[in-house]
KOLBAMAR-982352 format. One record per atom (N, C-alpha, C): x, y negated, z negated. Coordinates in steps of 0.001 Angstrom, whole numbers, plus 500000, padded with zeros to 6 digits. Layout:
// residues N
XYZ...
// end
This chain:
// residues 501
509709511719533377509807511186532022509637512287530993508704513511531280508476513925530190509321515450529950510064515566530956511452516492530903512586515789530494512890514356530222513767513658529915514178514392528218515423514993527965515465514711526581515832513717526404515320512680524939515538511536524507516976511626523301518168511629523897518829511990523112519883510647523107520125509842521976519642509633521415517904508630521975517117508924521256515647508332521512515658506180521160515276505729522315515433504250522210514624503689521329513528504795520874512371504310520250513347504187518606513998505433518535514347505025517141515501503784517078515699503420517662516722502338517255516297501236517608514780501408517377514346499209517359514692498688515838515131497512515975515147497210514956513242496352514856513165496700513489511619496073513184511127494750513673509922494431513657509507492770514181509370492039512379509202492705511260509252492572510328508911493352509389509131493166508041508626494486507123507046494257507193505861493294507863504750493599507987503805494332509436504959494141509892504563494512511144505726495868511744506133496570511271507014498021511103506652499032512379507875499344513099508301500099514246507974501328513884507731502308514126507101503974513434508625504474514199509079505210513590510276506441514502509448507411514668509934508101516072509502509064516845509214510302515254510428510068514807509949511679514043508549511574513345508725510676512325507491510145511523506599510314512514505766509724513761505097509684514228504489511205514493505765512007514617505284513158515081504633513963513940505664513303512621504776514320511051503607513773511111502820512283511442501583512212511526500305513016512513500969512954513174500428513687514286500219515102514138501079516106513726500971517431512943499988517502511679499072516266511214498152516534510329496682516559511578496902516517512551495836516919513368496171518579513830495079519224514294494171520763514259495062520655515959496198522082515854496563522112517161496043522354518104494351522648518268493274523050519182493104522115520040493468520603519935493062519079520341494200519237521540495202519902521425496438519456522704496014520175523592495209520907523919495068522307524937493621521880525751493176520736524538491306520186525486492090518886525994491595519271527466491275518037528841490263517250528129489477517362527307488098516454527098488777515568525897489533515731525312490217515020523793490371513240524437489697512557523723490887510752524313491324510348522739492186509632523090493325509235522060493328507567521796493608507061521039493413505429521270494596505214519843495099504440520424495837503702519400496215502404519551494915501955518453494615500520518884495717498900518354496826499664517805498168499026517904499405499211517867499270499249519154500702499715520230501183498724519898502874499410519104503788497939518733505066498720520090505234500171519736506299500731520693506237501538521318504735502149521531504169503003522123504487504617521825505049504875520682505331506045520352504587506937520702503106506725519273502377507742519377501864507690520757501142507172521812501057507620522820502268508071523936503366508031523511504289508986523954504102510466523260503998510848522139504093511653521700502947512498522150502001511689521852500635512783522277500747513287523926501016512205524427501518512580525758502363513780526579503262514174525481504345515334525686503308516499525056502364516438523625501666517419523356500800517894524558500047516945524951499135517176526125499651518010527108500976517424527658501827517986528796502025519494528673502197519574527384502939521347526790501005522357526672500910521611526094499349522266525401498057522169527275498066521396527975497214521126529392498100522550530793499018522785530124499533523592531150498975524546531630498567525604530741497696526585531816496305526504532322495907525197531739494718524452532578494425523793533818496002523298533401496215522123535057497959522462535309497819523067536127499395523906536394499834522518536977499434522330537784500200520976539021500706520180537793501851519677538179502726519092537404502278517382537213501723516853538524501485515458538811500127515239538437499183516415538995497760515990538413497673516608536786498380516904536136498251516945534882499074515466533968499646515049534531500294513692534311499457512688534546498361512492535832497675511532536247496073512285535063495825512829535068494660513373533941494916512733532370496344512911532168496241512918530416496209510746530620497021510672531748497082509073531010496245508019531813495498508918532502493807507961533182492850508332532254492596509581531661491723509727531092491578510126529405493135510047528954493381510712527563493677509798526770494761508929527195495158508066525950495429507083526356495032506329525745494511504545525519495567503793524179495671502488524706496123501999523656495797500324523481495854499354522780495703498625522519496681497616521861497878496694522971499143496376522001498716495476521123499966494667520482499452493522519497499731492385519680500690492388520441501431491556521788501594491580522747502089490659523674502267490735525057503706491573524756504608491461524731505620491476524275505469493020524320504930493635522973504653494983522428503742495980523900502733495465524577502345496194525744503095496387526825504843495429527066505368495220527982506540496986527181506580496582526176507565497834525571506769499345525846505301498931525180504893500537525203504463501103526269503930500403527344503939500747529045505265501511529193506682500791528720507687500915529466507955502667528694507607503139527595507569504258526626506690505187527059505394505024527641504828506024528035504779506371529525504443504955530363504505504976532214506318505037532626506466504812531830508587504303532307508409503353533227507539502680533137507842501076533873506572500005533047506796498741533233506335497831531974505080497686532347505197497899533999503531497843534771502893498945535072501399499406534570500870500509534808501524500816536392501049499777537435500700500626538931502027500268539799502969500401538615504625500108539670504537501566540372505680501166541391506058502881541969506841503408541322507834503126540807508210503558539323507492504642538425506062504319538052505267504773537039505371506237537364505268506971536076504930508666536170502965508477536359502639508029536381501266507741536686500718507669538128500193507932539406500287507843540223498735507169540327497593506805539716496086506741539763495787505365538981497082504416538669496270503078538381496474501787538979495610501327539178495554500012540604495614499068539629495978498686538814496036497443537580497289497411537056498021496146536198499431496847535496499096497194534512497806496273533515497876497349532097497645498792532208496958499696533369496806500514532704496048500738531993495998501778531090495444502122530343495946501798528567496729500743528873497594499834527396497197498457527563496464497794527192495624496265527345496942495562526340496752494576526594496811493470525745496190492099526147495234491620525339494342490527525817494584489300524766494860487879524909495773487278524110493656486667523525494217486849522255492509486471521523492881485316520313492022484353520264492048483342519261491187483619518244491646483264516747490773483568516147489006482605515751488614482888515113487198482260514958487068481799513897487378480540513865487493479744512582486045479664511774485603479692510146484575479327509765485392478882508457484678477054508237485524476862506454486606477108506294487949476523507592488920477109507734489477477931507372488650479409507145489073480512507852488517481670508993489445482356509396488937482853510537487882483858509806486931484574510670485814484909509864486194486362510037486731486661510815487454488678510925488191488771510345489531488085510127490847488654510280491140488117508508490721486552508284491087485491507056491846484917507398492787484680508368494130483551508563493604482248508458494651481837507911494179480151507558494293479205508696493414478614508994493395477630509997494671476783510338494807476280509218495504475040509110497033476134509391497547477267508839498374478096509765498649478154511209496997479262511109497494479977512668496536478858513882495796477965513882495528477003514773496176476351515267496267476373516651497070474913517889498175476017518005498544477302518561500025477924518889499661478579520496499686477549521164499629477447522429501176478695522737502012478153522173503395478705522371503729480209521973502948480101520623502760481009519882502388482316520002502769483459519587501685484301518663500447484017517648499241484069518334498400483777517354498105484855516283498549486484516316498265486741515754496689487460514949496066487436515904494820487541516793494441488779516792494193490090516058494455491245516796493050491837517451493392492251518743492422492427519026491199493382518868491617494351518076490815495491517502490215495020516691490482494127515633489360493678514764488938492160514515489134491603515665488469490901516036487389490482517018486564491464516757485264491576517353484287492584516892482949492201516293482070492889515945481614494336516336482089495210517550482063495956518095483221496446518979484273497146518300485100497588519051485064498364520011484230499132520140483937500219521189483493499352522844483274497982522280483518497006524052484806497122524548485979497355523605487200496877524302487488497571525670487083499345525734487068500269526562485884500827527160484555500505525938483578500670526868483230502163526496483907502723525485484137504026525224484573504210523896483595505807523597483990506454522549485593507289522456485675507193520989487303507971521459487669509446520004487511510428520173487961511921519475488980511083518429490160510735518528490959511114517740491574509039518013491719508530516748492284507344516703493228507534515741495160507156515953495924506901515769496969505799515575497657505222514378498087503867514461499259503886513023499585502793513447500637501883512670499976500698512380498963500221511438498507498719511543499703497447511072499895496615511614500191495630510920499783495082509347500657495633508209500372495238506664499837494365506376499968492513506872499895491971506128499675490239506794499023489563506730498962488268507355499556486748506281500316486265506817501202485415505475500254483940506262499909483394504394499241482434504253500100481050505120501484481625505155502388480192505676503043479477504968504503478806505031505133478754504283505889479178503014506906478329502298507940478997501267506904479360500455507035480739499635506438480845498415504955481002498491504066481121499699502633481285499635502647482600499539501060483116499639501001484501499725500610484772501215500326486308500843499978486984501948498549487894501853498276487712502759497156488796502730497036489909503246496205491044502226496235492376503265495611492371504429496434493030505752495195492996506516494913494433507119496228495360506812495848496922507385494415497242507055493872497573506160492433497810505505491630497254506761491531496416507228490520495785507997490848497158509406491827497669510043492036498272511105491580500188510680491722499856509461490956501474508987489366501348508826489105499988508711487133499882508570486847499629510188487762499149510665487222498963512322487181500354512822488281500867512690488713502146513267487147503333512975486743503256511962485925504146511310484347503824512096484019502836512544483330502123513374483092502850514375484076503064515154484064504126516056483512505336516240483298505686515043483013507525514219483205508587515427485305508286515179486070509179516192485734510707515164486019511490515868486477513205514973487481512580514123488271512480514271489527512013513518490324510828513609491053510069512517491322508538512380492661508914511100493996509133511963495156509200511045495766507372510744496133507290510337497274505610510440498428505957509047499342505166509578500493504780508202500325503823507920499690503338506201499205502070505619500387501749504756500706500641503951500900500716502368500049501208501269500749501887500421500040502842499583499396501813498459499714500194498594499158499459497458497476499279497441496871499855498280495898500106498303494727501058496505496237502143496294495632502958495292495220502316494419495824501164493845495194500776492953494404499481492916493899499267494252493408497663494591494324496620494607493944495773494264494870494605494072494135493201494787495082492372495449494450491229496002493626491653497731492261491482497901491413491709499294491354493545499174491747494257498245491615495708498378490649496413497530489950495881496378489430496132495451488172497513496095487373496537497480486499497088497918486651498451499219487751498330499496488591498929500415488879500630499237489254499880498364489949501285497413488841502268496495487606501178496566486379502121496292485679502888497397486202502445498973485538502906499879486354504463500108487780503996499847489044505526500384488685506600498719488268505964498014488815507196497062487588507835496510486250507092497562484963507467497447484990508719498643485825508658499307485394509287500857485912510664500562485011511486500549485697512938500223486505513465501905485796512455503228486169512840504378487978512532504846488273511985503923490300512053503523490561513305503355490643514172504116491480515387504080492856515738503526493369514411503753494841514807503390495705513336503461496423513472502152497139511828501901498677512344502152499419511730502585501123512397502370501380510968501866502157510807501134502324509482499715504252509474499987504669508319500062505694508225499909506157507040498685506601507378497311506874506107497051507599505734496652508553505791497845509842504626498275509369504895499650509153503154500310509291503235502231510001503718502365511087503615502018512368503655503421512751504860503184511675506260502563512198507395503286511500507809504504510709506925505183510117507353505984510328505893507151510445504598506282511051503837507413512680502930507041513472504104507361514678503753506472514998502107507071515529501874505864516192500056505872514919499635505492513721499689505204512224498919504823511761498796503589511751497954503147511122497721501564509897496988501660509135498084501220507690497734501068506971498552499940506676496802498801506038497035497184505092498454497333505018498907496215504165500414495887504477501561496775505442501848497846505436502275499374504354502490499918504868503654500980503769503823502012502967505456501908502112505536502657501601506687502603500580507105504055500507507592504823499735508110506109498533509440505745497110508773506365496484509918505950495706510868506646495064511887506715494082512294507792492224512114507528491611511211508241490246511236507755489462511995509055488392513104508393487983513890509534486809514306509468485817513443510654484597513117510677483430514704510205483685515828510608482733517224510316483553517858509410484549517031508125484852517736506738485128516881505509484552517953504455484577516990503145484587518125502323485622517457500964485661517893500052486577517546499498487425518273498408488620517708497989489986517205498812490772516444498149491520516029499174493171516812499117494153517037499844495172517736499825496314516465499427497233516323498597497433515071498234499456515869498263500396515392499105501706515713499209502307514271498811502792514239497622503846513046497362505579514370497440506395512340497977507591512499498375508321511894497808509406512368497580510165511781496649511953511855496393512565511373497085513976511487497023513939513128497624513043513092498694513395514939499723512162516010498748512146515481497539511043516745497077509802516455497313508752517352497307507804517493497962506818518216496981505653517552496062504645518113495791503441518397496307502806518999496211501400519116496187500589519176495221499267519159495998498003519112494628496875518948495442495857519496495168494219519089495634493335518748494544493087518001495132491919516918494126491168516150494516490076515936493925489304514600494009489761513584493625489654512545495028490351511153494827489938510351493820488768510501493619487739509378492252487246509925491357488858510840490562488202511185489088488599510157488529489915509270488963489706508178488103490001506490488639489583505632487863489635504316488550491017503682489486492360504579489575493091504138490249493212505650491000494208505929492286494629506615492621495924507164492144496007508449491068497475508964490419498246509483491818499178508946491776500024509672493077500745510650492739501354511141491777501564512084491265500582513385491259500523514489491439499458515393491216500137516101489569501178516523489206501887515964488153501180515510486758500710514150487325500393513376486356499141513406485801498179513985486558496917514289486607496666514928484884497423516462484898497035516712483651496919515879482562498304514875482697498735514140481581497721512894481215497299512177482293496459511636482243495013512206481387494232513526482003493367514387481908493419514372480282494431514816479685494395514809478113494476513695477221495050512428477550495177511438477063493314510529476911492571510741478528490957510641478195490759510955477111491077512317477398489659513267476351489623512806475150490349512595474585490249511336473438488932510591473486488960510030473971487622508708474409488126507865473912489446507485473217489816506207472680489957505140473263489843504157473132489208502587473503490883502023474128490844501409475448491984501625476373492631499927475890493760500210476270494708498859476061494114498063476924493626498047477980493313497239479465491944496267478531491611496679477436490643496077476634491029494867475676492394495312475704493096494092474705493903493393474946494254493749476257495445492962476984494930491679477555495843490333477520495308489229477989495124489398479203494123488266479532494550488429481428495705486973481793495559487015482985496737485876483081496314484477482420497556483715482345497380482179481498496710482909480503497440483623479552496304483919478124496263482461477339496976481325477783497011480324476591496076479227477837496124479206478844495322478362479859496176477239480790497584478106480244499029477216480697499773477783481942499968477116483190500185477415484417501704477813484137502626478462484919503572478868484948505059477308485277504562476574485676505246475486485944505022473956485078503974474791484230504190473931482732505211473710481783505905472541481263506922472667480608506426471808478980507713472185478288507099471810477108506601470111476757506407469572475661506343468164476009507330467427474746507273466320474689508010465391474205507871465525472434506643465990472152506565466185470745505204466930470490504751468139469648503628468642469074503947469559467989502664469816467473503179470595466504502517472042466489502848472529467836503257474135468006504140474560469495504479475491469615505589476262470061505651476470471492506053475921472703505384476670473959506756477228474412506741478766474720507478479223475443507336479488476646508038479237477347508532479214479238509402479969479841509673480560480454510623480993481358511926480601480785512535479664480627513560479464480154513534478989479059513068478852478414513405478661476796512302478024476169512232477411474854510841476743474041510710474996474192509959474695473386509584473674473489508510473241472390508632471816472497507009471361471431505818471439472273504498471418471809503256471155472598502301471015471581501152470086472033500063469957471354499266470755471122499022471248470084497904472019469850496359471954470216495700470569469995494961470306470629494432470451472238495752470456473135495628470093473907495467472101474655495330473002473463495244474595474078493604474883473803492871475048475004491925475838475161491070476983475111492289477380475558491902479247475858493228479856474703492912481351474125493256481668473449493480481464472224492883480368472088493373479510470402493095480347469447492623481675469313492378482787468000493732483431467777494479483444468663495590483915468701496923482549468135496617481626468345497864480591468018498394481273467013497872480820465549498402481374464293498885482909464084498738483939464853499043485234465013500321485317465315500975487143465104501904487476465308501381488193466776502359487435468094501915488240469209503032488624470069502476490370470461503456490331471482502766490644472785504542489993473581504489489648475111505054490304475842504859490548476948505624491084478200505451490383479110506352490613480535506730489466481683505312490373482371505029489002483457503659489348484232504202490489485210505675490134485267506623490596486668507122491642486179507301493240486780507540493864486160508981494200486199510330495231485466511560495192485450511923495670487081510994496979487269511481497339488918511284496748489841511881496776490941512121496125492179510637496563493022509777495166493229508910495386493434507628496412493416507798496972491858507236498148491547507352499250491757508815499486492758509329500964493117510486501140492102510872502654492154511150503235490741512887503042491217513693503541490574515535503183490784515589504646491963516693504307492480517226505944493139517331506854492330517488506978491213517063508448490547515807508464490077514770507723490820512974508221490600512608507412489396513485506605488300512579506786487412512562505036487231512016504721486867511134503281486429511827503091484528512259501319484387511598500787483102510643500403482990510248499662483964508506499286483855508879497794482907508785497455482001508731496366481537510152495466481493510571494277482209511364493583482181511455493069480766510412492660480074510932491780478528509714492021477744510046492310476686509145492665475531509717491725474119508388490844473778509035490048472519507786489623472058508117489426470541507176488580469928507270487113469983505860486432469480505837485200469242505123485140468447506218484628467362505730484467465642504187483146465809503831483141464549502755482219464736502938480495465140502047480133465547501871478628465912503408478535467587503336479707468426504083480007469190502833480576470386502965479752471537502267480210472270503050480299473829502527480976475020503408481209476470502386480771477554503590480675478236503041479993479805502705481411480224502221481527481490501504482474482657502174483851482801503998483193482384504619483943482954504923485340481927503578485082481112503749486478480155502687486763479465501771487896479423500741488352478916500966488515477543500084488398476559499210488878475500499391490454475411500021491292474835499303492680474791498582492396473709499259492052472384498198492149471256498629491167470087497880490659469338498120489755468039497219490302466676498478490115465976498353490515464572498347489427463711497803489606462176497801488698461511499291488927460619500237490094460635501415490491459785502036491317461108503564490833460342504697490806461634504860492425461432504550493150460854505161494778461044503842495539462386502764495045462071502006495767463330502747495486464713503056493801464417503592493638466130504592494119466477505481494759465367506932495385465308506542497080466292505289497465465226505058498640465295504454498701467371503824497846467529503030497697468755504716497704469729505783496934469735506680496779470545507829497970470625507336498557469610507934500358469171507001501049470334505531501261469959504867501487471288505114501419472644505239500597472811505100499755474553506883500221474778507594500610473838509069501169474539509186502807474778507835502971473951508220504402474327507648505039475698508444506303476306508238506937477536506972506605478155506378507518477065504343507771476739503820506805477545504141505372476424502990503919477231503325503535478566505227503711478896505073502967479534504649503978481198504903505303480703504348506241481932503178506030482425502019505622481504500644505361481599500420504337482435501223503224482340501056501850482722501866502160484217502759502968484584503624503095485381502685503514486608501422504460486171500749505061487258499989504003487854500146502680487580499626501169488351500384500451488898501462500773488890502611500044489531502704500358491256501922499555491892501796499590493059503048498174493891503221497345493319503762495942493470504712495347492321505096494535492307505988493642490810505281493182489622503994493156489588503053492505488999502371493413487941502152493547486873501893494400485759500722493333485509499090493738485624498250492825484781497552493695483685496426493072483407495621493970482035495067495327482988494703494931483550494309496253484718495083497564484520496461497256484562497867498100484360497313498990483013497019498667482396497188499488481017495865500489480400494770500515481729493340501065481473493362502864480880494966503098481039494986504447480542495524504524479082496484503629478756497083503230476916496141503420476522496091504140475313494746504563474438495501502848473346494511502808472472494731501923471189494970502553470350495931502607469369496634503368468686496630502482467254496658502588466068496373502404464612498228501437464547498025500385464858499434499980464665499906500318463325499540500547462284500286500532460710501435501493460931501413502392462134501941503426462400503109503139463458504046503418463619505801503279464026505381504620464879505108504010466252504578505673467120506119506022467711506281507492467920507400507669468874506806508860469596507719509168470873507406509871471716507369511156471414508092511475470389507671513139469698506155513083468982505535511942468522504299511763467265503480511848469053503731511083469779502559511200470976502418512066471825503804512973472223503757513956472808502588515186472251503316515030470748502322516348469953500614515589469856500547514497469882499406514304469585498385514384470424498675514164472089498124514454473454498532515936473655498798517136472709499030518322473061499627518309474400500806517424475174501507517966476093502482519186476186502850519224477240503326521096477280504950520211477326506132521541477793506837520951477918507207520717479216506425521135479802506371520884481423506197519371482140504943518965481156504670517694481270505857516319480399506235517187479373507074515622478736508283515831479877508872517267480446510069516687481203509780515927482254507933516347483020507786515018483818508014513452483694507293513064482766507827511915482125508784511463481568509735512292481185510846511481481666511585512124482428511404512182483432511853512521484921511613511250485530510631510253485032510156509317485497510211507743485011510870507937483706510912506744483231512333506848482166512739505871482753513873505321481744513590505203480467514631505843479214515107505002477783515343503763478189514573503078476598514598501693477181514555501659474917515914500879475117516122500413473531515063499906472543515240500631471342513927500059470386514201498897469659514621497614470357514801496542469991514248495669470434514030494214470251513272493289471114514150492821472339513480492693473412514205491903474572514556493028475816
// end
């Protein structure tokens, strides 16, 4: 098997089990793998675990390192084959299904102890690749590890439960019984609540806190990068990664599908190295339509992760100000207390706008926001203009789908935030002059992890003196940017007309 060239390689032409559950290609696997210290392929003592084997790559891959790097240790061709995969690398599938593939990727047969196998030393078929079919543990219908909803994933006798077995159990280090050097993976993104139109939940995060459990030397994986800026189940997850000076090194992609072509996945992706005896700043490579930056930095100078290294300065000067941030004035969702599938009613005497057009509504009958009714306010969509928060093929982002006022005694459903209300229609003029130029919407852009723009989005917009008609030459000079930095920005963001709509 391991003189075979793979030309073309079977691994790259799976098609995916879904965009949450994503096939790694051999190459990718191997750029992850090259953020580990080439000293690890040459030690007999190294074990490997990759506790979700969807196609068994990476333990193919490490497998061929071992083979090349174990040679002048263990010349014999067979007992260096029976050494690396009795005693080196481990895996853990996610399916029956997935352990029957990655057996067949690393042993060349689906059963560890066929005669078939390049393995000659295992009396079992898993091997050293388990898959153990696990139910989850319901509490308050939900499961108490994972979160899947009962009323979902309960009674699938037939089924995939979905179950995984790495983090579902208080102590992973039972599964093998053993500590492991170096843990490697692809987690599964994401667990869907069920049915049309529900959500989903994160669940990679949970396989990087299990993983860490372990306290291997080293713990690489390929996550989604929507992590940088929190979001829904990540909040605590994104104070734990950008607290950890032990992240050596992030490689950031953001667009997937240059790394898993045909894959669309919101904010993309990014693979990192965390490494148990080092700390300090982190080495941070974003990718981007083939170009390739760098930058070292500390992950938690500020409340989101800038993926840009780029952007850092720009950010850096816009602080120093200390001026009081938009994320302060921006509504949060339902600024009026009106659900998105509210429609207008039969007669009132003020204004409700919807998704598709206006309507009457009672005044009385508004709760929340009522300081604002009589105001001049403007709005933007909750949803943002780019395709799930990734930027067009030439890199650059509008960022805001719709920008408009709503004159007074005019109020909106869910499906559009509050930035700000005035008592006279030229501030809100002046504010929607703002929010089009490069400047704001670059600021707001460095949160765009997903489709969803909230008040959160805007914690870097300074507040600006509306009497004033800002443009991107008055803000450029006024944040002393170079010209290095304004061609960044717009390198990155679309002209977008100084009109309403």
């Amino acid at each position: 098997m391991l003189d075979i060239q793979y030309n073309p390689d079977v691994l790259s032409c799976l098609a995916n089990l879904s965009s949450d559950e994503v096939f790694t290609p051999p190459k990718l696997a191997n750029d992850i793998l090259d953020l580990l210290p080439k000293e690890i392929w040459s030690d007999k003592t190294i074990t490997f675990l990759d506790p979700v084997s969807k196609s068994g790559v990476f333990l193919r891959e490490i497998a061929k390192r071992l083979m090349d790097g174990l040679q002048a240790e263990i010349p014999e061709k067979q007992e260096r084959i029976n050494h690396i995969f009795t005693k080196q690398i481990y895996g853990i599938a996610i399916t029956e299904l997935t352990s029957l593939l990655s057996r067949r990727s690393v042993y060349c047969t689906k059963t560890a102890n066929n005669k078939y196998s390049v393995c000659e030393k295992f009396k079992d078929e898993q091997g050293n690749i388990v898959f153990n079919r696990i139910e989850h543990t319901w509490k308050s219908g939900r499961c108490e590890f994972c979160g899947a909803s009962e009323e979902v994933y309960k009674d699938r006798d037939e089924l995939e439960t979905h179950a995984y077995q790495f983090i579902h159990t208080d102590n992973p280090e039972e599964i093998f019984k053993m500590k492991f050097d170096v843990i490697v993976g692809n987690p599964p993104y994401q667990l869907s609540d069920g049915g049309f139109g529900k959500s989903a939940s994160p669940l990679y995060h949970k396989f990087v806190e299990q993983a860490k459990k372990l306290n291997p030397r080293f713990l690489t994986m390929i996550i989604p990068a929507r992590w940088f800026a929190g979001g829904k189940g990540l909040k605590d997850f994104r104070g734990e990664m950008l607290n950890d000076s032990q992240i050596r090194e992030i490689v950031d992609f953001e667009n997937a599908s240059e790394c898993f072509p045909g894959v669309d996945i919101a904010g993309g992706i990014c693979y990192f190295l965390w490494e148990k005896d080092s700390g300090g700043p982190c080495e941070v490579l974003n990718i981007q339509n083939g170009v390739q930056v760098r930058s070292t930095r500390a992950l938690n100078e500020f409340s989101t992760f800038v993926r840009h290294g780029k952007a850092v300065s720009i950010i850096r000067k816009v602080l120093m100000n200390k001026e009081k941030k938009m994320n302060e004035q921006v509504s949060s969702r339902k600024p009026f207390g009106i659900a998105t599938n509210t429609r207008p009613q039969n007669n009132g005497d003020i204004i409700l706008r919807w998704q598709k057009g206006e309507g009457p509504y009672k005044r009385d009958e508004v709760t929340v926001g009522t300081e604002w009714i009589d105001k001049w306010k403007v709005i933007t969509s909750y949803v943002g203009y780019d395709h799930a928060g990734n930027p067009g093929k030439d890199g650059r982002r509008r960022v805001f789908s719709k920008i408009d006022i709503l004159p007074p005694k005019t109020i909106c459903t869910e499906t559009y935030l509050v930035v700000g209300a005035f008592e006279k229609e030229p501030f809100a003029l002046n504010l929607v002059a703002y929010m089009k130029t490069r400047f704001f919407r670059f600021l707001v852009a460095q949160f765009m992890y997903s489709h969803h723009i909230t008040k959160d989005s805007y914690a870097f917009v300074p507040i600006l003196d509306m009497s004033t008609n800002w443009t991107d030459e008055e803000l450029y000079e006024r944040y002393q940017l170079s010209d290095e930095e304004i061609v960044f920005i717009e390198s990155k963001i679309r002209p977008m007309e100084l009109v309403n709509g």
